[in-house]
ZAROMI-201270 format. One record per atom (N, C-alpha, C, O, CB): residue in three letters; x, y, z. Coordinates in steps of 0.001 Angstrom, whole numbers, plus 500000, padded with zeros to 6 digits. Glycine has a CB too. Example, Ala and Ser with C-alpha at 12.3 -4.5 7.8 and 13.67 -1.06 7.14 Angstrom:
ZAROMI-201270
ALA513190494310507800ALA512300495500507800ALA513200496700507800ALA514236496681508465ALA511308495527509046SER512850497750507080SER513670498940507140SER512900500030507870SER513409501138508039SER514084499402505725
***
This chain:
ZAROMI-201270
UNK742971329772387795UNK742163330953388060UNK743079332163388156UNK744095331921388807UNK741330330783389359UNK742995333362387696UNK743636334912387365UNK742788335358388061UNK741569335418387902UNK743743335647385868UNK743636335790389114UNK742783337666389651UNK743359338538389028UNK744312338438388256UNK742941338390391355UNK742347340094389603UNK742941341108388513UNK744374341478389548UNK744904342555389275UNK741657342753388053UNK744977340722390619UNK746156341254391226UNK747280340893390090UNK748385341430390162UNK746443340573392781UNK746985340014389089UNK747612339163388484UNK748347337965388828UNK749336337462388294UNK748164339713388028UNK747629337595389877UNK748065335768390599UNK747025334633390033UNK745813334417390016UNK747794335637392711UNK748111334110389632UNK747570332901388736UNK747062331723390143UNK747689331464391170UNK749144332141387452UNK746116331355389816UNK745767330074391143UNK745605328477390794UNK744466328022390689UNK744162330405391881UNK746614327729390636UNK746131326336389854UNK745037326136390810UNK745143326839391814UNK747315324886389726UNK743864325252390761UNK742937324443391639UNK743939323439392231UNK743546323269393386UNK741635323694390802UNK745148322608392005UNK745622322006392738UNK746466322608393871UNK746681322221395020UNK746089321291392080UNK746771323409393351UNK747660324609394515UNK746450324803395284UNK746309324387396434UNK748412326406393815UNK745402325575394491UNK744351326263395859UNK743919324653397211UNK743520324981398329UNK742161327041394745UNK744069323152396888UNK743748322461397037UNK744889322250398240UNK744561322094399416UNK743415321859395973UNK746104322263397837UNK747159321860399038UNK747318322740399739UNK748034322464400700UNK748453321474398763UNK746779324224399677UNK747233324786400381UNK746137324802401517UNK746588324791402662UNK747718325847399803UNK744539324830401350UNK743968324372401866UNK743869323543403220UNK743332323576404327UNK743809324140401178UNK744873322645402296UNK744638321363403254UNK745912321438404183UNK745803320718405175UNK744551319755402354UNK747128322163404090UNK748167323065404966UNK746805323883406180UNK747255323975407323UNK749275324565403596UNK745697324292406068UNK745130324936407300UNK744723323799408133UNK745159323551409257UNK743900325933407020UNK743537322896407249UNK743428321755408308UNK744340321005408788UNK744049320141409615UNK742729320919407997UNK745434321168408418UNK746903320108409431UNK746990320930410185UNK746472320282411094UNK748641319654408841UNK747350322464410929UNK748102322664411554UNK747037323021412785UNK745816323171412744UNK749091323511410964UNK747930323094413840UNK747458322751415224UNK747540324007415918UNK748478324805415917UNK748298321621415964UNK746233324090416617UNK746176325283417763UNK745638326622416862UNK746038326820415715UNK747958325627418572UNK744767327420417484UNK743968328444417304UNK744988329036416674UNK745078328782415473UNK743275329106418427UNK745822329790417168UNK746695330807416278UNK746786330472415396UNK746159330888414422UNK747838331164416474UNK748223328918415405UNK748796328951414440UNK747867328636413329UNK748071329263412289UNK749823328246414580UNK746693327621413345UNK745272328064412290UNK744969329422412050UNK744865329397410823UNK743855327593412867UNK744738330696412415UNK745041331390412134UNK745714332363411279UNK745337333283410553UNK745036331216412537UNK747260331661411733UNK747984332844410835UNK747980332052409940UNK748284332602408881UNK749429333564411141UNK747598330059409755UNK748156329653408395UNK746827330245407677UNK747271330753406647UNK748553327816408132UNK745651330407407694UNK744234331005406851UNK744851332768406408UNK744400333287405387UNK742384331061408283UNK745736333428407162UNK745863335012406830UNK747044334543405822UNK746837335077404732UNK746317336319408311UNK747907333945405803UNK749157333678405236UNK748811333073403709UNK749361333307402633UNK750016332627406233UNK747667332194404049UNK747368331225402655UNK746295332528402069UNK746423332793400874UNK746389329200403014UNK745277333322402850UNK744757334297402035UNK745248335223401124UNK744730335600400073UNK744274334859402624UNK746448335598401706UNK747543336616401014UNK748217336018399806UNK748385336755398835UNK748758337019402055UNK748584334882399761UNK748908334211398176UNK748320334114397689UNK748517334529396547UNK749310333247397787UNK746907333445398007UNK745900333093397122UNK745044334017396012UNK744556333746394915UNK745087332603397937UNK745111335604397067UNK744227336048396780UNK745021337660395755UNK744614338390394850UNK743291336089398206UNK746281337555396576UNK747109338363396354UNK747033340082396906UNK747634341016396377UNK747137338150395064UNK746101340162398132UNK745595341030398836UNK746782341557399389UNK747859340965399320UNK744602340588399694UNK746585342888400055UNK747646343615400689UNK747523343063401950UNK748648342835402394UNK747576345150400658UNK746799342803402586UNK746956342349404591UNK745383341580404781UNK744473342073404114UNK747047344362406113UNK745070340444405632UNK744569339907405992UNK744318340001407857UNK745329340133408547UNK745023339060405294UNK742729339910408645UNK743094339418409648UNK742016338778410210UNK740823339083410229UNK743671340235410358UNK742685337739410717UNK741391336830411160UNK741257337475412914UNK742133337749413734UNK741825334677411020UNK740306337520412956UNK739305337775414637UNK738787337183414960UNK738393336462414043UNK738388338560414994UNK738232336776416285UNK737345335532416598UNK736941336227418120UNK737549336941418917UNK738290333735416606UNK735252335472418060UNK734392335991419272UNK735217335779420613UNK735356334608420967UNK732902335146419380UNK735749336718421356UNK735985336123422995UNK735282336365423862UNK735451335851424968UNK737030336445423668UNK734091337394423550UNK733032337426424315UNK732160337791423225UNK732478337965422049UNK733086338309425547UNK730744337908423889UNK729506338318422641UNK729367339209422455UNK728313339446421866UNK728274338102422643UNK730204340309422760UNK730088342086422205UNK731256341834421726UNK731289342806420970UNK729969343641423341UNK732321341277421537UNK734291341430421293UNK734549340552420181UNK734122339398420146UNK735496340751422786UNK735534341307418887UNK736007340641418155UNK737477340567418820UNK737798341423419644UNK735770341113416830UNK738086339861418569UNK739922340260418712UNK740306339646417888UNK739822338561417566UNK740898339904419985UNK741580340366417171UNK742526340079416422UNK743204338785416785UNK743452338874417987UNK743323341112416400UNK743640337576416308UNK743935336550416936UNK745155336878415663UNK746066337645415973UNK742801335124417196UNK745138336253414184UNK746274336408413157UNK745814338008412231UNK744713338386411831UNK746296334744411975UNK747456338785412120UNK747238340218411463UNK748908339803410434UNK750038339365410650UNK747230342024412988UNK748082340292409307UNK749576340696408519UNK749467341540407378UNK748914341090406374UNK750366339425407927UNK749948342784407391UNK751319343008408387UNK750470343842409670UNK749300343957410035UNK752875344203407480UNK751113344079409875UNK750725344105411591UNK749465345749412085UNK748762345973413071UNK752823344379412651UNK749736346504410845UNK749063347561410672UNK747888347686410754UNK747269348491411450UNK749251347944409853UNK747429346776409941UNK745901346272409561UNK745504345675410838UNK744676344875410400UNK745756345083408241UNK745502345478412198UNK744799345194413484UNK744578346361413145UNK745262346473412127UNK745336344706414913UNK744068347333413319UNK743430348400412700UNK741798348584412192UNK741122349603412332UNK744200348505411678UNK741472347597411709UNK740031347282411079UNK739396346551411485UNK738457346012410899UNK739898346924410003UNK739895346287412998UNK738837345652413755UNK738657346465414611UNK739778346961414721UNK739010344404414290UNK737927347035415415UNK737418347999416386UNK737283347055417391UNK737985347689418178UNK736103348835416040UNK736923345920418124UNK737002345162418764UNK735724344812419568UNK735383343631419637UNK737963345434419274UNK734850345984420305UNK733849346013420431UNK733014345786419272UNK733409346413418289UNK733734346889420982UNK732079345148419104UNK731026345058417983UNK729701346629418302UNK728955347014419202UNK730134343097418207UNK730231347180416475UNK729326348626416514UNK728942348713414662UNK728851347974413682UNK730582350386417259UNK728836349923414993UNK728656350849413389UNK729889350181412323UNK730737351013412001UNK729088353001413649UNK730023349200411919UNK731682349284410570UNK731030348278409886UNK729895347851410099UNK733803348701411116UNK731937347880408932UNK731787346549408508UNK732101345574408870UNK731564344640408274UNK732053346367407743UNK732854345283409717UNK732737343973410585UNK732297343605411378UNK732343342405411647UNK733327343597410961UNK731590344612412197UNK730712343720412910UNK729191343587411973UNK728285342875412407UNK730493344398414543UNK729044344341410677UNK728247344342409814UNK728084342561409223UNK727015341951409216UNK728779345497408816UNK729402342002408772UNK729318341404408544UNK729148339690409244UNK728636338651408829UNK729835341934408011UNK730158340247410978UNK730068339310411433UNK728348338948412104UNK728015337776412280UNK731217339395412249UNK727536339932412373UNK726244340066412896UNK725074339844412075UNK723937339792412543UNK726140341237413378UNK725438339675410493UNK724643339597409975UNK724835338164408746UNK723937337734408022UNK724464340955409673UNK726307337646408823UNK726508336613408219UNK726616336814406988UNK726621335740406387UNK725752335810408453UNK726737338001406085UNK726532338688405099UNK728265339015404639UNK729146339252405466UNK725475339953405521UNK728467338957403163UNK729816339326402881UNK729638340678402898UNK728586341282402686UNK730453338790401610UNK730808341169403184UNK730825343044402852UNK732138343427401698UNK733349343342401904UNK731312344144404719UNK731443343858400474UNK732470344672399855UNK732877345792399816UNK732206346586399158UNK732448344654399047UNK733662346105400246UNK733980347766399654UNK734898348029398422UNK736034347595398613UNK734766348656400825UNK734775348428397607UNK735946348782396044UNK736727349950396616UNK737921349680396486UNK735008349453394210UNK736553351224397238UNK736903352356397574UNK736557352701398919UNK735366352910399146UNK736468353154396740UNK737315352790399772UNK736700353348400803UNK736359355229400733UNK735461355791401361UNK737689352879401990UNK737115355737400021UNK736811356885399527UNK735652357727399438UNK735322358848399826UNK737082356764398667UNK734895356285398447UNK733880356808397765UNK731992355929398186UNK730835356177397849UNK734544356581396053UNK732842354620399286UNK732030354073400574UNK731049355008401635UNK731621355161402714UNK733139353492401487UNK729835355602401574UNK730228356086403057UNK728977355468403693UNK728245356401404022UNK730415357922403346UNK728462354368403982UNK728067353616404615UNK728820353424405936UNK728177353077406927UNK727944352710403886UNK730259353646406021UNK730543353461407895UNK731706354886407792UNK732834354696408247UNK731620351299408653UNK731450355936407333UNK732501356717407284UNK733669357068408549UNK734727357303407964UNK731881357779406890UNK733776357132409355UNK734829356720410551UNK735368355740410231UNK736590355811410103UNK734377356444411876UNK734648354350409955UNK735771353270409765UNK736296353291408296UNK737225352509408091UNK735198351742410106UNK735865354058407208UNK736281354004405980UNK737164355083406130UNK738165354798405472UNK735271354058404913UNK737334356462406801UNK738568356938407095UNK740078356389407310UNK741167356572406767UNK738298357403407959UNK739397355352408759UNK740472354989409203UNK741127354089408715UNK742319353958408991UNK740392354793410143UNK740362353126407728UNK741384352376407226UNK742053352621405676UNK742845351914405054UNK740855351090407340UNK741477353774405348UNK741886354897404227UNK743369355479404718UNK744122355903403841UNK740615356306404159UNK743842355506406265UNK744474356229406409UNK745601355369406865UNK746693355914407025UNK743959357178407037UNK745452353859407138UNK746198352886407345UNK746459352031406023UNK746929350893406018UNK745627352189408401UNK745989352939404648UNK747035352556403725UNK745830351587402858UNK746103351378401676UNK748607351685404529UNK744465350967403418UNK743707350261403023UNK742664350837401928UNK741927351686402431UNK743258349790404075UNK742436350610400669UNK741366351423399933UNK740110350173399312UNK738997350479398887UNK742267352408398477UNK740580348979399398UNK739104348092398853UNK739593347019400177UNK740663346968400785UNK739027347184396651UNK737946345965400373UNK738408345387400961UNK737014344490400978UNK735896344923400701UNK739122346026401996UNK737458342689401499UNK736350341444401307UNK736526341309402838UNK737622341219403391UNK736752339842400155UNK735127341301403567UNK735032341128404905UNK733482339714404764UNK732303339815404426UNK734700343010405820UNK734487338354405304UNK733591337706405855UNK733565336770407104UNK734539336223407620UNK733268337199405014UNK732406336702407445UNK731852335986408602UNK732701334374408350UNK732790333609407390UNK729888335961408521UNK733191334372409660UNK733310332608409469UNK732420331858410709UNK732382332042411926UNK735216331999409656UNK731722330916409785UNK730338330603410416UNK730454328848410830UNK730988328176409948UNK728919330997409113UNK730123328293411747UNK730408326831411751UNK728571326254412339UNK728193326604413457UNK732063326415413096UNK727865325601411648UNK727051324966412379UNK725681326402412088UNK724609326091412607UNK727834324552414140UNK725670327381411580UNK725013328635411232UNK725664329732412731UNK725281330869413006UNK722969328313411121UNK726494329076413310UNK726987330336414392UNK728201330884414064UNK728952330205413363UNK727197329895415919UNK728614332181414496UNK729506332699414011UNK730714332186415146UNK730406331884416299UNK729162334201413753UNK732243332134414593UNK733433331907415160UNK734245332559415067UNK735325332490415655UNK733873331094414973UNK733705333730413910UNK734858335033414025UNK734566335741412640UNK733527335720411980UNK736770334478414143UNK735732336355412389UNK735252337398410923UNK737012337248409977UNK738071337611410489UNK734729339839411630UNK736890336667408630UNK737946337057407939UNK738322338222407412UNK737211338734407272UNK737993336475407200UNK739140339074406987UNK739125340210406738UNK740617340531405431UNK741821340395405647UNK739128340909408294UNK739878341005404046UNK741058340957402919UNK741092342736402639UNK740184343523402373UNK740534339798401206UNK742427342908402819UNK742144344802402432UNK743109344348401297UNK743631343238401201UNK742817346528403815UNK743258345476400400UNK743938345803399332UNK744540347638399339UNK744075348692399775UNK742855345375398108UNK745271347404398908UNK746057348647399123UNK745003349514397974UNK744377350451398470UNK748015348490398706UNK744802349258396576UNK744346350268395498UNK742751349844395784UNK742205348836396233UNK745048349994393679UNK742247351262395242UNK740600351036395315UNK740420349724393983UNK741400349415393306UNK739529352903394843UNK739128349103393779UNK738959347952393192UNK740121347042393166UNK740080346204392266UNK738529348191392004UNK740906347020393764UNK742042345827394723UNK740759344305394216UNK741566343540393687UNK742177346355397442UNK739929343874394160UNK739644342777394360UNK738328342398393310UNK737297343071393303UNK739478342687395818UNK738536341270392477UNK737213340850391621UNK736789340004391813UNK737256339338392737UNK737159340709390481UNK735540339456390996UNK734617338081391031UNK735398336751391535UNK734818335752391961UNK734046337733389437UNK736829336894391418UNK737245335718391683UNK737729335559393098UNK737546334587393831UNK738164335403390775UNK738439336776393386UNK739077337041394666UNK737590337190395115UNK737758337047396326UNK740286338388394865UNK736536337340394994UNK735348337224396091UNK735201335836396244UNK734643335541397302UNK733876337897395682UNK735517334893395537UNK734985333482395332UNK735937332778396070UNK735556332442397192UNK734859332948393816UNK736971332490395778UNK738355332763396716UNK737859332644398130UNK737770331592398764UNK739118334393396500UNK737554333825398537UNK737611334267399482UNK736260333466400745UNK736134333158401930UNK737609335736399015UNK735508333463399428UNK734310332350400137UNK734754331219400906UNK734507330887402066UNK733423331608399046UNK735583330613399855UNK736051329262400057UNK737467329010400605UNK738094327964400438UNK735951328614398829UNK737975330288401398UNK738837329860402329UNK737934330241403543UNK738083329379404408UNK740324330511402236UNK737012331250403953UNK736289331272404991UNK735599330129405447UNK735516329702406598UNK735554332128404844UNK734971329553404095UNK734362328294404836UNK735275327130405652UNK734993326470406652UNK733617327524403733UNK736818327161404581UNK737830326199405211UNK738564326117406851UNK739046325298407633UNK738897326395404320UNK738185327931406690UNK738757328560407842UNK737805328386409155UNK738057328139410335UNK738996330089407496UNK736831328579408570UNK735635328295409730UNK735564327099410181UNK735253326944411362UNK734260328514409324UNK735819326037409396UNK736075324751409927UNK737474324190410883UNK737490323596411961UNK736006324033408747UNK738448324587410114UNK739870324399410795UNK739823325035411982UNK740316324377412899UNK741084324952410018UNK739197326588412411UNK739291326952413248UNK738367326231414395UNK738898325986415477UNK739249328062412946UNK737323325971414228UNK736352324980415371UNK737163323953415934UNK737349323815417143UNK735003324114414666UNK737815322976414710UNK738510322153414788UNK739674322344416146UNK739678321626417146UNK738935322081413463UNK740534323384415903UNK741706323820416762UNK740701324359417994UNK740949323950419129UNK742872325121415960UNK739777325103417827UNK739146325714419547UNK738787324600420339UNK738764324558421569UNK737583326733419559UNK738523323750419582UNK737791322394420234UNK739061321134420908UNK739046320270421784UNK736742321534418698UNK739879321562420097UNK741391320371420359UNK741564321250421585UNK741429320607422627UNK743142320274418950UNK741781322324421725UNK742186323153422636UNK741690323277423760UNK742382323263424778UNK742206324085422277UNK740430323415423760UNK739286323338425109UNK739649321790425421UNK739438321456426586UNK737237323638424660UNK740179320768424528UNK739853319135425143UNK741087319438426033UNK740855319666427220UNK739956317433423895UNK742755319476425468UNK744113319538426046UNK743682320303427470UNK743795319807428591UNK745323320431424983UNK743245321413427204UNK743126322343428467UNK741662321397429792UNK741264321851430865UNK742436324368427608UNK741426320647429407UNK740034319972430304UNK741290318790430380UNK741475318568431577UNK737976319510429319UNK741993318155429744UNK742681316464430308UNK743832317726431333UNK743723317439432525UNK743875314853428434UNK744721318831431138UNK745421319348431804UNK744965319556432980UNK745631319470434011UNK745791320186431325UNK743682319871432894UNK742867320340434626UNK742720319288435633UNK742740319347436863UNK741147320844434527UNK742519317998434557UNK742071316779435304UNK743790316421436148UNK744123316251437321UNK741332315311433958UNK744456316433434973UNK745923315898435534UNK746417316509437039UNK746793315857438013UNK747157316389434362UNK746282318075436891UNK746435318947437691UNK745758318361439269UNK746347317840440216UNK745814320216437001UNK744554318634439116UNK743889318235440282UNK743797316320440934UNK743229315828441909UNK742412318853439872UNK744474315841440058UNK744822314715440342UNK746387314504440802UNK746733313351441056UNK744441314023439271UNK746873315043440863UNK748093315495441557UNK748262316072442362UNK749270315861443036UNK748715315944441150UNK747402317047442689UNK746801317590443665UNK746141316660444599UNK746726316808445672UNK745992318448443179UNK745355315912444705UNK744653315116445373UNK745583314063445530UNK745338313382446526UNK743414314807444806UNK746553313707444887UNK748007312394445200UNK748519313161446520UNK748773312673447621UNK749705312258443624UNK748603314586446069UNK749669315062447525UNK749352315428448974UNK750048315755449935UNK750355316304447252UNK747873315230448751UNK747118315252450007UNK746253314061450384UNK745428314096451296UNK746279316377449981UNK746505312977449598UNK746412311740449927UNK747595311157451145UNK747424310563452209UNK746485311061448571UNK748979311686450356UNK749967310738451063UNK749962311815452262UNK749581311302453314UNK751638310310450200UNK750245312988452350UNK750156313707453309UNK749446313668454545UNK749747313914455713UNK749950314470452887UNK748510313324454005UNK747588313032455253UNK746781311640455707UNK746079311364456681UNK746567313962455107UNK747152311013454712UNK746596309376454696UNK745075309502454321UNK744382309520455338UNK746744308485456383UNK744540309570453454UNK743250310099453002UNK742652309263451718UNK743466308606451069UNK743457311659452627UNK741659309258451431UNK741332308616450390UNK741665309436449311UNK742268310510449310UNK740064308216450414UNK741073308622448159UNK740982309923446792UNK739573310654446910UNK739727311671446233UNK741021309139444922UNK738483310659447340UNK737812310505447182UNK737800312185448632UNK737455313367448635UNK737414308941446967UNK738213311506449282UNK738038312583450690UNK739258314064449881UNK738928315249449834UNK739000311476452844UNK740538313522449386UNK741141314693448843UNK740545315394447619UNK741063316389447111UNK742420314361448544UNK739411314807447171UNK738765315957446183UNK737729316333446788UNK737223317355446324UNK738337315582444742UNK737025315696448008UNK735832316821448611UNK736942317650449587UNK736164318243450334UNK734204315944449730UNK738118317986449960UNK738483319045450359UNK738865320188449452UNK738492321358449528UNK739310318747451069UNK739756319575448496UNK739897320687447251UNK738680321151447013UNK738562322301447436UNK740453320167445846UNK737421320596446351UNK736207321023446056UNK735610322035447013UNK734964323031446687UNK735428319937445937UNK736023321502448674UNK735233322890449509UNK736332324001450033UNK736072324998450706UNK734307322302451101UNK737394323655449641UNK737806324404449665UNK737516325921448391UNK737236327118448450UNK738775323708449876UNK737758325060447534UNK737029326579446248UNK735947326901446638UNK735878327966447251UNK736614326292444485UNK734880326213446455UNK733664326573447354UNK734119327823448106UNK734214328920447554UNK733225325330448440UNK734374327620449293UNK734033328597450129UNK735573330193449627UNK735726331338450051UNK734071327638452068UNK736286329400448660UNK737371330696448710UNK737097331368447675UNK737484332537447685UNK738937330422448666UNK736151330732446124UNK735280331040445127UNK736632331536444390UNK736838332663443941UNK733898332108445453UNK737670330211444371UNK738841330033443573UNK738642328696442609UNK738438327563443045UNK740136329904444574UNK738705328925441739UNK739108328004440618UNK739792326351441215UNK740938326107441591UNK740367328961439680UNK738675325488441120UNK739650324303441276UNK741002324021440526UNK741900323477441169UNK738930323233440997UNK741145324253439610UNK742708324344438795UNK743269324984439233UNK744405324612439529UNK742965324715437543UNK742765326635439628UNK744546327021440258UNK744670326805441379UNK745803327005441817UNK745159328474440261UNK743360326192442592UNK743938325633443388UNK744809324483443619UNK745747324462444416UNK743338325610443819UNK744463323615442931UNK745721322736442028UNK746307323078441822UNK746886323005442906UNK745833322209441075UNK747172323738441032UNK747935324608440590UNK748897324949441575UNK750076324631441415UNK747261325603440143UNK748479325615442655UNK748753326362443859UNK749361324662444457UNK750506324475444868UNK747126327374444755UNK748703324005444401UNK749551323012445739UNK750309322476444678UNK751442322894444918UNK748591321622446898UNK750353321920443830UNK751422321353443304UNK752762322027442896UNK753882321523442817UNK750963320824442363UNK752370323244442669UNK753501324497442795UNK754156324731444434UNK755312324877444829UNK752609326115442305UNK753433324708444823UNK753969324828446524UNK754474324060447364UNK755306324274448246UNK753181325072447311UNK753647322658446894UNK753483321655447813UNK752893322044448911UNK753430321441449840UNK754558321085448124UNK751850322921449392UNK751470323170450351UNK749709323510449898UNK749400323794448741UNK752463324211450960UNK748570323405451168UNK747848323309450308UNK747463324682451161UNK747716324568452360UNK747006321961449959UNK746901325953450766UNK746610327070450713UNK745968327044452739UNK745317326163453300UNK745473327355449165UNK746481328306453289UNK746465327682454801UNK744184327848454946UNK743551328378454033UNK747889329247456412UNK743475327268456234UNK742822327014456463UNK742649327191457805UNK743698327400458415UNK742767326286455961UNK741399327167458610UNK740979326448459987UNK740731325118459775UNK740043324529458941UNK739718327009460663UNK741569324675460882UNK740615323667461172UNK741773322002460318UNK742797322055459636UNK738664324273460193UNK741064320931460740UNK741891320181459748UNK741765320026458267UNK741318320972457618UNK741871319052460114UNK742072319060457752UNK741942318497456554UNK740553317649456296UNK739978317586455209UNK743126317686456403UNK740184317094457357UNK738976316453457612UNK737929317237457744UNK737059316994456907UNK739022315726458628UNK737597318382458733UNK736919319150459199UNK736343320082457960UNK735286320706457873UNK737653319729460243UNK737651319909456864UNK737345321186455617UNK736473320257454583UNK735620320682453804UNK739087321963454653UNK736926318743454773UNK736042318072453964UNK734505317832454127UNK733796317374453230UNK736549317013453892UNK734073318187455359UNK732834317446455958UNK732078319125455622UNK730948319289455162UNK732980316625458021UNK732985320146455969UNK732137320931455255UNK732498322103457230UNK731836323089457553UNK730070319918454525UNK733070321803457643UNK733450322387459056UNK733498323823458710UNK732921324642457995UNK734941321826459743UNK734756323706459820UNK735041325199459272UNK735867325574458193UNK736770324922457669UNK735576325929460200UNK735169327474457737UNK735877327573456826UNK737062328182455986UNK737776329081456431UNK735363327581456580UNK737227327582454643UNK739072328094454274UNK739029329935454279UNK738290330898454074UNK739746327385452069UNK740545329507454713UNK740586330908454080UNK742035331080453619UNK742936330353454036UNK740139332135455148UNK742253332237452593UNK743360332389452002UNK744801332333452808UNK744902332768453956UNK743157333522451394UNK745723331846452201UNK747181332153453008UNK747089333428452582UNK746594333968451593UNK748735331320452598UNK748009334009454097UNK748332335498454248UNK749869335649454277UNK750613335248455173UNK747673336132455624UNK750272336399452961UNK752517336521453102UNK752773336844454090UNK751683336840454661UNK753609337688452244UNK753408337116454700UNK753778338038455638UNK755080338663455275UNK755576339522456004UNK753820337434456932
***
């Protein structure tokens, strides 16, 4: 396959490189390998992948080169990306010049060097997981193929990326468990306690301090001490009196 950048694409190349996104591990580095493999493939000037961190917020997660964080506004409004990410819809522009469907954002990325550009949704399950984003330095920068291209690393991307958010949320849920189970070892031996009695104190203890069981974990296994209180260890379990924060002095 020939784009008009003049990059030749074997299908077996587009195929391994592909399969270089689904190997690699963790949100970013998925990420920058989908902006990195877009930029050969497609032969675009800068790529950047964004992804939802809240339901009004895109953020830049992979940018290259580094300029182009630029064309994401971050809040979801008036541009083409949140055009595209809100509506699941590809967005072309050939010229931003001669675009004026979002004129502020076709300025600004007119003025960061960007003149055409392929903005799409990456969608897993029909929900969105973020927005890909291909600028090109010259107006019509991009044709029928580099749109096609571009389809079919979003879809790859949309997958690899679920893939890594999901490995990630698991590591970070077995880390919490470990945490607070170490936590509950050191106030077992400490106080001669069950397992069972050292997680209804950790537990009321957040409760009433409306701290995170992990970093209260966190906190004693870092300290070895477990955050000061009234009252005993028993008294905090039954639900007695209640914690309250250590004070430095």
């Amino acid at each position: 396959m020939e784009t008009n950048s003049g990059m030749y694409v074997e299908s077996q190349d587009l195929g391994l490189m592909l399969s270089v996104i689904h190997e690699t591990d963790g949100v970013s580095e998925t990420c920058e390998a989908v902006v990195e493999f877009a930029i050969k493939a497609i032969g675009c000037t800068a790529a950047v992948i964004a992804v939802d961190r809240r339901q009004d917020q895109l953020a830049p997660v992979a940018v290259s080169p580094a300029t182009a964080t630029g064309l994401v506004d971050g809040e979801l409004g008036h541009d083409p990306v949140s055009e595209s990410y809100l509506t699941a819809s590809a967005v072309v522009i050939n010229n931003t010049s001669a675009d004026h469907r979002w004129p502020d954002w076709s300025d600004r990325a007119e003025s960061l060097g960007f003149r055409s550009l392929i903005i799409q949704r990456l969608t897993l399950a029909q929900k969105p997981v973020g927005v890909l984003v291909l600028a090109h330095s010259d107006p019509g920068g991009f044709d029928r193929d580099d749109l096609a291209i571009a389809h079919i690393v979003a879809r790859h991307a949309s997958i690899a990326l679920a893939s890594a958010q999901k490995q990630e949320s698991l590591a970070e849920a077995v880390d919490a468990r470990k945490l607070v189970g170490q936590a509950m070892g050191i106030l077992m031996e400490r106080y001669s306690i069950s397992d069972d009695q050292a997680f209804a104190i950790l537990r009321r203890y957040s409760q009433d301090t409306n701290i995170k069981l992990r970093e209260i974990a966190t906190q004693l296994v870092s300290t070895r001490k477990l955050p000061e209180y009234e009252g005993s260890p028993r008294e905090l379990e039954r639900g007695g009196r209640r914690a309250r924060p250590q004070v430095e002095s």
